[in-house]
VOGU-3710 file (C-alpha; in Angstrom, 3 decimals, decimal comma):
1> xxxxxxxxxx> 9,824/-36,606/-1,094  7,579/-35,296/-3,997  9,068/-35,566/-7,355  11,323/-32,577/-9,236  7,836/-32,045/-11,282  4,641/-31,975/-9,436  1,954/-29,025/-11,505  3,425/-27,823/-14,433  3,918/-30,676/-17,211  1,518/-32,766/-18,056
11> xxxxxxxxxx> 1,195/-36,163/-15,721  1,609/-38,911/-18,265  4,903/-37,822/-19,810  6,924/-40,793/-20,146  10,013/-40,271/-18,963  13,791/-41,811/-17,663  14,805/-41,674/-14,249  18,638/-41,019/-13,115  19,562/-41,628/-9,561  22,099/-39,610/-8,530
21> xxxxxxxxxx> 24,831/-41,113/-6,236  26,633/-37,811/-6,637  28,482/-37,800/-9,523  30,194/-34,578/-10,912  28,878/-36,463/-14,541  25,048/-36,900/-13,502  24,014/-33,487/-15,205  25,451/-34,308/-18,388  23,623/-37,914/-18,496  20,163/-36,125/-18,140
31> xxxxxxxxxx> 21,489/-33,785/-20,987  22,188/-35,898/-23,212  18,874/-37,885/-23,016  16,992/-34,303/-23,502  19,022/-33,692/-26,986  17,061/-36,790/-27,791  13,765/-35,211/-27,378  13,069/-37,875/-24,253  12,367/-36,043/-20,563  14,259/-37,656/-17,713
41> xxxxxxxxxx> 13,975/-36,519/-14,317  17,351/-36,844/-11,701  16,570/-37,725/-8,198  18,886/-38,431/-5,038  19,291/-42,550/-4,668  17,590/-42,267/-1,396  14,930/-39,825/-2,314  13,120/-41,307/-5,724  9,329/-40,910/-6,518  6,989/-43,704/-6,720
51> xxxxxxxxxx> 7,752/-45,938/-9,975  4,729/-45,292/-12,022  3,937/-46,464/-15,262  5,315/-42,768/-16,935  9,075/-44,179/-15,766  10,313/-45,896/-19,166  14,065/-47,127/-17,824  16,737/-46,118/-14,882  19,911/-45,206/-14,643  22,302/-45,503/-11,550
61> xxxxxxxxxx> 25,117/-42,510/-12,121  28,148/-42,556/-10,771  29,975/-41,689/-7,325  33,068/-40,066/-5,690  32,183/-42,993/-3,193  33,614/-46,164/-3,720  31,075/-49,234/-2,997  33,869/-50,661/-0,597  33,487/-47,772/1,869  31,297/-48,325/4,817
71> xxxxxxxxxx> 28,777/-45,855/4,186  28,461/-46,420/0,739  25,164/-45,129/-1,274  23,292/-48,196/-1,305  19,655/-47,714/-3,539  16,637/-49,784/-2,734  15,971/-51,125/-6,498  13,107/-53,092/-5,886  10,272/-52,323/-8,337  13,454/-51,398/-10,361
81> xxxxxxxxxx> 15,663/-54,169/-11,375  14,812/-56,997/-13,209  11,100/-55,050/-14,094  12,169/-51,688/-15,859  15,461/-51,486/-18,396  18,281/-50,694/-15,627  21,824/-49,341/-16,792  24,325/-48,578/-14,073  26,968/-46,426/-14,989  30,515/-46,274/-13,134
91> xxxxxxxxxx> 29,669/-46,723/-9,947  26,044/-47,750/-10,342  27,767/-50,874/-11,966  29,619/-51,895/-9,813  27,077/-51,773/-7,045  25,199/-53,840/-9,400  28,152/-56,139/-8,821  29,449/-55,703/-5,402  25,901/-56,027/-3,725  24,746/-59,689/-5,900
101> xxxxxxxxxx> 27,420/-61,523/-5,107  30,327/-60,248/-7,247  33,461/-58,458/-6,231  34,590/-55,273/-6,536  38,859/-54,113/-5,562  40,667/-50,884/-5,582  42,646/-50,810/-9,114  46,298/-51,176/-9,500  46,584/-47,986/-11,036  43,209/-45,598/-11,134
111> xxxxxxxxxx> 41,351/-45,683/-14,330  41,132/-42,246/-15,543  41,412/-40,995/-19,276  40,772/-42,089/-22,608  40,673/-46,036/-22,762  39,164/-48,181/-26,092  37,415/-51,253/-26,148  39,052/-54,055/-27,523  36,202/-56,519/-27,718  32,521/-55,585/-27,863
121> xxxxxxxxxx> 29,086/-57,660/-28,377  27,711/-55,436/-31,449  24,929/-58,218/-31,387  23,678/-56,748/-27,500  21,249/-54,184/-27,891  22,846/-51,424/-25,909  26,478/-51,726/-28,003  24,113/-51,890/-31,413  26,376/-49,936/-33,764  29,223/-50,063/-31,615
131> xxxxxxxxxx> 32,739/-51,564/-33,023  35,733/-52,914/-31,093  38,617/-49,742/-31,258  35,831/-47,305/-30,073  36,882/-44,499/-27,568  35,816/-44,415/-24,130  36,479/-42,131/-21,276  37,221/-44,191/-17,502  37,103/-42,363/-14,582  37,455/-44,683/-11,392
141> xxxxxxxxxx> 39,477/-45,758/-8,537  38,037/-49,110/-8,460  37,366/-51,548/-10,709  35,411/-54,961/-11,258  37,545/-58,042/-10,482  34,535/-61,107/-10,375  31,389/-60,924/-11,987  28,564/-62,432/-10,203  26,626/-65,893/-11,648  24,359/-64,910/-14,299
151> xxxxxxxxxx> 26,210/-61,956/-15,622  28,022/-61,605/-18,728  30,797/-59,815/-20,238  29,736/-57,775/-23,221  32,687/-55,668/-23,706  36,658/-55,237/-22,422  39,539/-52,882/-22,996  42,863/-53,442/-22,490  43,388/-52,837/-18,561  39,599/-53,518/-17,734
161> xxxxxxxxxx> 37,830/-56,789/-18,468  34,397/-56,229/-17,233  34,205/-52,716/-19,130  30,418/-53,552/-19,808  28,018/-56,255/-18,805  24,361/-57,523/-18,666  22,042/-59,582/-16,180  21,195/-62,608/-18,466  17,162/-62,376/-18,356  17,269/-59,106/-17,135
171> xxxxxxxxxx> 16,756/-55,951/-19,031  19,972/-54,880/-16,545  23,312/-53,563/-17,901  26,856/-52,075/-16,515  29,275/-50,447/-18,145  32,113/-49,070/-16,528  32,896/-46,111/-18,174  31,048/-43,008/-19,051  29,134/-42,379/-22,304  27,991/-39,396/-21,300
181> xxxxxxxxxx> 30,682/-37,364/-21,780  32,013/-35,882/-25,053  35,561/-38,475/-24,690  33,417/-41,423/-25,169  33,079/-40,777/-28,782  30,309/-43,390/-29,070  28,577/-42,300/-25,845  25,310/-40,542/-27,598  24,839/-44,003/-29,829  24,911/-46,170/-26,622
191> xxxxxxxxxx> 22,684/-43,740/-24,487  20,115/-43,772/-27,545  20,432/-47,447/-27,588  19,092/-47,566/-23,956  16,568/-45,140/-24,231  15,124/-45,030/-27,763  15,406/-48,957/-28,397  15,621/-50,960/-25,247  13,373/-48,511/-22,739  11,389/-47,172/-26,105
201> xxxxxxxxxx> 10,943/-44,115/-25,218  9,092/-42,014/-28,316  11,070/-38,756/-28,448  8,188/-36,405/-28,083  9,776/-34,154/-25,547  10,372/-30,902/-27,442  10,083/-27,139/-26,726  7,081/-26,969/-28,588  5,395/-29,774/-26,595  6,598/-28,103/-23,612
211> xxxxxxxxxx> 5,186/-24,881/-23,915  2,041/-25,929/-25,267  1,799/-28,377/-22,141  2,920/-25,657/-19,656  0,662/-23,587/-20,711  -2,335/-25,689/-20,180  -1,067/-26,726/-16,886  -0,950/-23,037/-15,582  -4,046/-22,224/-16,435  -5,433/-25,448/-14,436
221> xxxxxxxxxx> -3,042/-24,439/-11,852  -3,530/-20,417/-11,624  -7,299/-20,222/-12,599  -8,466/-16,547/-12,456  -6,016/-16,052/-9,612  -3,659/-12,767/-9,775  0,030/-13,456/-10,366  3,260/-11,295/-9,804  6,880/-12,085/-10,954  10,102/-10,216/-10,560
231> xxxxxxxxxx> 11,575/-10,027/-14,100  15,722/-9,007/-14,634  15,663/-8,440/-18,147  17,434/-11,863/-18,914  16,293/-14,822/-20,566  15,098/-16,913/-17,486  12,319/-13,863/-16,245  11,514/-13,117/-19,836  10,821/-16,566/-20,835  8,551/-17,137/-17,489
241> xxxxxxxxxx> 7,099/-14,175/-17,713  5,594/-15,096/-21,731  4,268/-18,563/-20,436  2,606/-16,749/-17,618  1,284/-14,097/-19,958  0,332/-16,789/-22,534  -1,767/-18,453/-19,818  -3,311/-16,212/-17,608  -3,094/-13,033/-19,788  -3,914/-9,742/-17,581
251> xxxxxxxxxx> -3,866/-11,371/-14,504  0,278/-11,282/-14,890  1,863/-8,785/-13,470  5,531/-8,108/-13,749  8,293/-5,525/-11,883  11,120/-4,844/-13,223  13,101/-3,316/-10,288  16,041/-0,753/-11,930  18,766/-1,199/-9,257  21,246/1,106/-10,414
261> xxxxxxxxxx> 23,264/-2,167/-10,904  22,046/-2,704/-14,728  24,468/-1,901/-17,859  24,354/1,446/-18,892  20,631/2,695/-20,687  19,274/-1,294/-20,126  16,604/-0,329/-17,886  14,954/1,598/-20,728  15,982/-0,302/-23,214  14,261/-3,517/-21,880
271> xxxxxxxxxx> 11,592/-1,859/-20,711  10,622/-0,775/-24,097  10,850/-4,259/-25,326  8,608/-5,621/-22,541  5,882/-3,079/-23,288  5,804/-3,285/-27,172  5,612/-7,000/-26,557  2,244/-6,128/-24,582  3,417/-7,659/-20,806  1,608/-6,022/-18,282
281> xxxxxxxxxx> 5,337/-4,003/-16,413  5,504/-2,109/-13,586  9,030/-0,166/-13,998  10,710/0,924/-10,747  13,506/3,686/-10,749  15,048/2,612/-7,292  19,046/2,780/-8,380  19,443/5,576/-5,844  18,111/3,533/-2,695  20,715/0,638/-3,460
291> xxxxxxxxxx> 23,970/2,636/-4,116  23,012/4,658/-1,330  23,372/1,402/0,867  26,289/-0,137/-1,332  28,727/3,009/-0,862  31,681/2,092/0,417  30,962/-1,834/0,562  33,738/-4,177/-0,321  32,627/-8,087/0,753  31,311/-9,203/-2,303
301> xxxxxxxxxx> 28,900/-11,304/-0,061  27,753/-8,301/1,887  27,266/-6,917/-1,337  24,729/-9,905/-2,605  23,031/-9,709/1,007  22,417/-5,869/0,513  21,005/-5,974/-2,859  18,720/-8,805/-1,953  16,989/-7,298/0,791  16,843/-3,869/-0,974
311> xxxxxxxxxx> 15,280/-5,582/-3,615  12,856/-7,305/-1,286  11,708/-4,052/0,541  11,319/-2,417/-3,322  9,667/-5,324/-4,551  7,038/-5,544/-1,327  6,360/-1,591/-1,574  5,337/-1,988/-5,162  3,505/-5,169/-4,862  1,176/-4,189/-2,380
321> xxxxxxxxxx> -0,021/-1,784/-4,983  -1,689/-4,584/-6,918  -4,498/-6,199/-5,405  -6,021/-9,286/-4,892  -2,378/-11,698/-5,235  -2,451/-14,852/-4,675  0,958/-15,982/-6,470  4,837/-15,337/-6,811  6,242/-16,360/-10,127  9,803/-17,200/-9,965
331> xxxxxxxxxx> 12,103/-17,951/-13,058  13,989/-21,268/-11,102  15,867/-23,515/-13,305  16,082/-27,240/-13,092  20,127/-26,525/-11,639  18,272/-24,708/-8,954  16,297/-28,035/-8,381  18,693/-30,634/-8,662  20,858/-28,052/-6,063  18,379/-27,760/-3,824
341> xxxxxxxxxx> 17,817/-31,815/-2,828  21,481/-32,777/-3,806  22,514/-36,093/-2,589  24,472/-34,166/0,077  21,916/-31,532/0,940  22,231/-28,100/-0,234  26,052/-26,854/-0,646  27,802/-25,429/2,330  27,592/-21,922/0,850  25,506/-21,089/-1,615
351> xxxxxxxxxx> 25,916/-17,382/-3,152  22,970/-14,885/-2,209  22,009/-14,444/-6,079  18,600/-15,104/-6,289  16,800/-11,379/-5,635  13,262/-12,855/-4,684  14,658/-15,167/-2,463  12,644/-14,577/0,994  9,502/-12,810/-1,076  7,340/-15,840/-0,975
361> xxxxxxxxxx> 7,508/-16,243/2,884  7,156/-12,265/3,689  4,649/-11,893/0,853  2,977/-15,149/2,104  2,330/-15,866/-1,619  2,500/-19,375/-3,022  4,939/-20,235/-5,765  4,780/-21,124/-9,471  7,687/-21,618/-11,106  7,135/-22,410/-14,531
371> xxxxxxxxxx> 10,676/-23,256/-15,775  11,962/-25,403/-12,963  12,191/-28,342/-15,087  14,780/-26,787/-17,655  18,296/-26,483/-18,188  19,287/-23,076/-19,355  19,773/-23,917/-22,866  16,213/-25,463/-23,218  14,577/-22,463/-21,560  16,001/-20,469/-24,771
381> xxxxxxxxxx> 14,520/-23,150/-26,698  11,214/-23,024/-25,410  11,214/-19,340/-25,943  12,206/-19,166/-29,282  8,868/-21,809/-29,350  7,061/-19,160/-27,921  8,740/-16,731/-30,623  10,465/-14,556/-28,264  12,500/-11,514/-30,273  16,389/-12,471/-30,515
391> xxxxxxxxxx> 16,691/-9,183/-28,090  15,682/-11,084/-25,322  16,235/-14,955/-26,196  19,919/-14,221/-27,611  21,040/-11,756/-24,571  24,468/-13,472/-22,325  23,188/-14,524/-19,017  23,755/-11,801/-16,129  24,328/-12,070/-12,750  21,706/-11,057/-9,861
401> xxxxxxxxxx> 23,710/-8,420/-8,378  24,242/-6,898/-11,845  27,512/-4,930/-12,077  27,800/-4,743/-8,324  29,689/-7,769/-8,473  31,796/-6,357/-11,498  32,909/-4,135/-9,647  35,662/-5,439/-6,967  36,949/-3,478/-4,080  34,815/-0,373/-2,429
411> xxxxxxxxxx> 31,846/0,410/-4,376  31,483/4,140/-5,353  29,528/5,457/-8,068  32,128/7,187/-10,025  33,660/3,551/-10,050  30,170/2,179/-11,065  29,877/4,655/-13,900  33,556/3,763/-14,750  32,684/0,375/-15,328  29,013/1,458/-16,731
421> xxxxxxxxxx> 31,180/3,070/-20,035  33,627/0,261/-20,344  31,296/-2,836/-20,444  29,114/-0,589/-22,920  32,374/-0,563/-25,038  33,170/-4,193/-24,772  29,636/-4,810/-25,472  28,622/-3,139/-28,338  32,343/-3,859/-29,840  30,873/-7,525/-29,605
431> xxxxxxxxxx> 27,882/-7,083/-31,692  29,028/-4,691/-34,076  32,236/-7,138/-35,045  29,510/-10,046/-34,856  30,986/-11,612/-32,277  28,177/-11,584/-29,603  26,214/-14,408/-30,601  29,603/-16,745/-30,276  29,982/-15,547/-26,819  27,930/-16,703/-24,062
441> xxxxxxxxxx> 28,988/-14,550/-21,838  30,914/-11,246/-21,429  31,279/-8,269/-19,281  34,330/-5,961/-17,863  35,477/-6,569/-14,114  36,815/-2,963/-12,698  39,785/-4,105/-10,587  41,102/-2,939/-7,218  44,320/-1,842/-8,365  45,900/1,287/-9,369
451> xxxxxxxxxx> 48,341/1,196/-12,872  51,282/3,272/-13,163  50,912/4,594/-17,381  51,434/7,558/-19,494  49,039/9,644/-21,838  50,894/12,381/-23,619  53,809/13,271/-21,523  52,018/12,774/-18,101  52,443/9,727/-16,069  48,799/8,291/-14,828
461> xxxxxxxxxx> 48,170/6,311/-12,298  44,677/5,073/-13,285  41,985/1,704/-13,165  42,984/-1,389/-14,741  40,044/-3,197/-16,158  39,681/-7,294/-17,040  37,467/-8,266/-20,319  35,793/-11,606/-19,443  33,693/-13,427/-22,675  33,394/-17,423/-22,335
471> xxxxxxxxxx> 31,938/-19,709/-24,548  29,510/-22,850/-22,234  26,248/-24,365/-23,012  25,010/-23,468/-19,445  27,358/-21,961/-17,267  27,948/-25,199/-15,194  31,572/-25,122/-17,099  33,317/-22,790/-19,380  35,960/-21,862/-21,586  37,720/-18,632/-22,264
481> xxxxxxxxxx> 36,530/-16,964/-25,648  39,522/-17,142/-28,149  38,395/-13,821/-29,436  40,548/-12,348/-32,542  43,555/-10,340/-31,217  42,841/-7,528/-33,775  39,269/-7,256/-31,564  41,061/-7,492/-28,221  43,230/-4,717/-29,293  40,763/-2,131/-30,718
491> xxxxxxxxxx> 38,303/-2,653/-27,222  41,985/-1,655/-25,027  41,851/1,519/-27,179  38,639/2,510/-27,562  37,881/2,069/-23,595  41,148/3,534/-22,474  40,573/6,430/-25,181  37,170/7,030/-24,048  36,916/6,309/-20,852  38,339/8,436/-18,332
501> xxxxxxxxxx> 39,646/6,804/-15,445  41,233/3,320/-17,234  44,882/3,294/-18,458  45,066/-0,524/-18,750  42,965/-3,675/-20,331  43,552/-7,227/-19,898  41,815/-10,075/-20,889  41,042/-12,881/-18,692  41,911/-16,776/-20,169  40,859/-18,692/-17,246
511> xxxxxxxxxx> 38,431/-21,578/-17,776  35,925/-23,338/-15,161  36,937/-24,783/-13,583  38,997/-24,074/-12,116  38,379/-20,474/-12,001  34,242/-19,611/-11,938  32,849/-16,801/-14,983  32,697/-14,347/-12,467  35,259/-12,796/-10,304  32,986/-12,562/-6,855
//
């Protein structure tokens, strides 16, 4: 299997692997070693690139397996341990146990939750800085009972002796907890440890570098070749879109495909934007050819499937009006990636959300996806590198299927105009109060129920809406927005005031998990 990155950062980047054994955790790891200006790549145990001299250090995550079970992930670390600085965490240490001649047993009570460390070796490189008392998060069914010949016990807590260890002449290390996580208070010190001092990585990996290193790359890559790319109006597109237009210049060109599904006046309002930023945009009015097919549609998936291949025949028609294309530009994100070649394969179901998915193969078009090595967050710090306008780099994330999705039950269009003049509400009550930027994402869900109320002295029996705003660094969990009640209260007036149709607001405090940001 090829590596995550192949064409579009620049070969010699050195960087730290994480093998992935599954772990609900492994995302955060690779996080955390970004906020240190250091790239690191994640790759399936059984599907890792060639060990070249770029790879600084590994880490083995953790598992929902247990290394007991007969089909346990089992990683072939030669080339790995005892050459490059090796830290197994969770599970990845006690395979480092269980598999040279240790011994690993199911714990008398599982391991989960807060847990300190007792006793710690502040003179071992990784726990530099690190004092006995410190906080650590456990999360594990099993737990190390013998420690092979040769290893040593670098740090305990009270229910767990073997909490940390190291391979005497080895550059190898376990710990059995997690410092990646926010509960291990001293997680970020001992990650740095590992990476900055023991794997000495330089920290040059920054948004700046990025870009400027993207950029090159694309132009090797593209040439004088003619490019096309699908933009949405959010932050993923917008950014891709700049690189591409930083690169290759004229040969860009975007559509941005108005499917009737956008928040009320965006389609002209990004539009604008695009052009005075001087991207080459084709804008396409086609709202009328997707409600037409949504009318009456309830299955949110059917929904998802509709819009996609509306938005495929919409985006073909127009393409074919620019000539000579040799390239799709798609705005994937390193998620997408990681998704995509997951230790299990792909997920069972995956939602239809991507619009251009299927363009590449009917188009027969090759891809460049000039994002695909960033988390969400870090594509809105390479664009503010790029000095994207806050209108675009600041804007909440939106789903594919735009309000379609907002709006559950039958889909109408005196529904979708309903929820059109809601969300406006909500959205510009946001801004104006200066609450926006706190929120990372918001929007109004038009429900499929009828509410008994009264206006005057009539009874109604009118739409109930749900306001939705979360606070999340990238979607992959979230909280509920603890927006002032004073707020909460004014947006139930103005929209049932002003909106004709809605007798009743409520406000949606659900986190995810368990519940997911939106509500199909």
């Amino acid at each position: 299997m090829q590596p995550f990155l192949t064409n579009n950062y620049k070969a010699l980047q050195e960087k730290i692997l994480i093998l992935d054994f599954g772990s609900q955790y492994t995302q955060l790891i690779a996080r955390r070693i970004r906020e240190m200006n250091v790239y690191c790549e994640i790759h399936p145990f059984n599907h890792f690139p060639v060990i070249d001299k770029t790879v600084r250090g590994v880490i083995l995550s953790g598992s929902p397996a247990s290394v007991r079970d007969k089909n346990a992930p089992v990683p072939d670390l030669k080339g790995i341990k005892g050459v490059l600085p090796l830290l197994g965490v969770c599970y990845g240490a006690q395979h480092l146990v269980q598999n040279w001649g240790g011994e690993v047993l199911p714990s008398a009570n599982r391991e989960y939750g807060r847990a300190r460390l007792i006793s710690v070796n502040g003179n071992d490189p990784l726990f530099t800085g690190i004092n006995p008392g410190s906080q650590v998060w456990m999360s594990h069914a099993d737990t190390i009972a013998h420690i092979p010949d040769g290893y040593e016990v670098l740090g305990s807590t009270a229910d767990v002796e073997a909490g940390a260890y190291r391979i005497k002449g080895e550059k190898t290390w376990g710990i059995q907890f997690h410092p990646e996580v926010y509960h291990t208070t001293d997680g970020a010190r001992m990650i740095k440890n590992f990476v900055v001092d023991i794997c000495n990585c330089t920290q040059d990996w920054t948004p700046d570098s990025f870009a400027e290193s993207a950029i090159a790359n694309l132009r090797v890559q593209l040439g004088n070749d003619k490019v096309l790319l699908g933009l949405s109006g959010g932050v993923d597109s917008s950014v891709a879109a700049f690189l591409l237009h930083r690169a290759i210049g004229s040969n860009l060109t975007c559509i941005f495909v108005d499917n009737g599904l956008l928040r009320k006046n965006e389609f002209e309002k990004v539009m604008e934007s695009y052009l005075g930023l001087g991207l080459n945009v084709i804008g396409v009015d086609a709202g009328d050819a997707f409600l037409d097919e949504l009318e009456g549609i309830s299955d949110p998936e059917t929904k998802r499937k509709i819009i996609g291949r509306v938005f495929i025949e919409v985006f073909d028609a127009e393409a074919k009006k620019v000539e000579g294309v040799k390239w799709l530009a798609q705005g994937t994100i390193y998620p997408d990636v990681i998704e995509s070649v997951s230790v299990n394969g792909p997920s069972a179901t995956i939602k239809s959300h991507h619009n251009v998915g299927g363009l590449p193969e009917k188009m027969h078009l090759k891809v460049v996806e000039p994002l695909r090595l960033l988390f969400k967050d870090e594509v809105r710090r390479v664009g503010a590198a790029l000095h994207l306008p806050d209108f675009i780099l600041k804007r909440h994330p939106f789903p594919g299927p735009g309000l379609a999705i907002r709006l559950l039950g039958k889909m109408t269009r005196e529904k979708l105009e309903i929820l059109k003049d809601a969300d406006e509400i909500f959205i510009e009550g946001l801004k104006k109060h200066g609450l926006y930027d706190s929120v990372w994402q918001a929007g109004v869900i038009l429900l499929p129920v009828l509410s008994v109320g009264v206006m005057g002295d009539e009874r109604t029996y009118e739409n109930a809406v749900a306001l939705r705003a979360v606070v999340s660094t990238d979607g992959m969990t979230a909280d509920w927005s603890h927006l002032p009640y004073e707020f909460l209260g004014l947006m139930s007036n103005e929209i049932i005031n002003r909106v004709k149709g809605i007798n009743r607001v409520v406000y949606d405090i659900s986190s995810k998990p368990p519940a997911t940001i939106e509500w199909e």
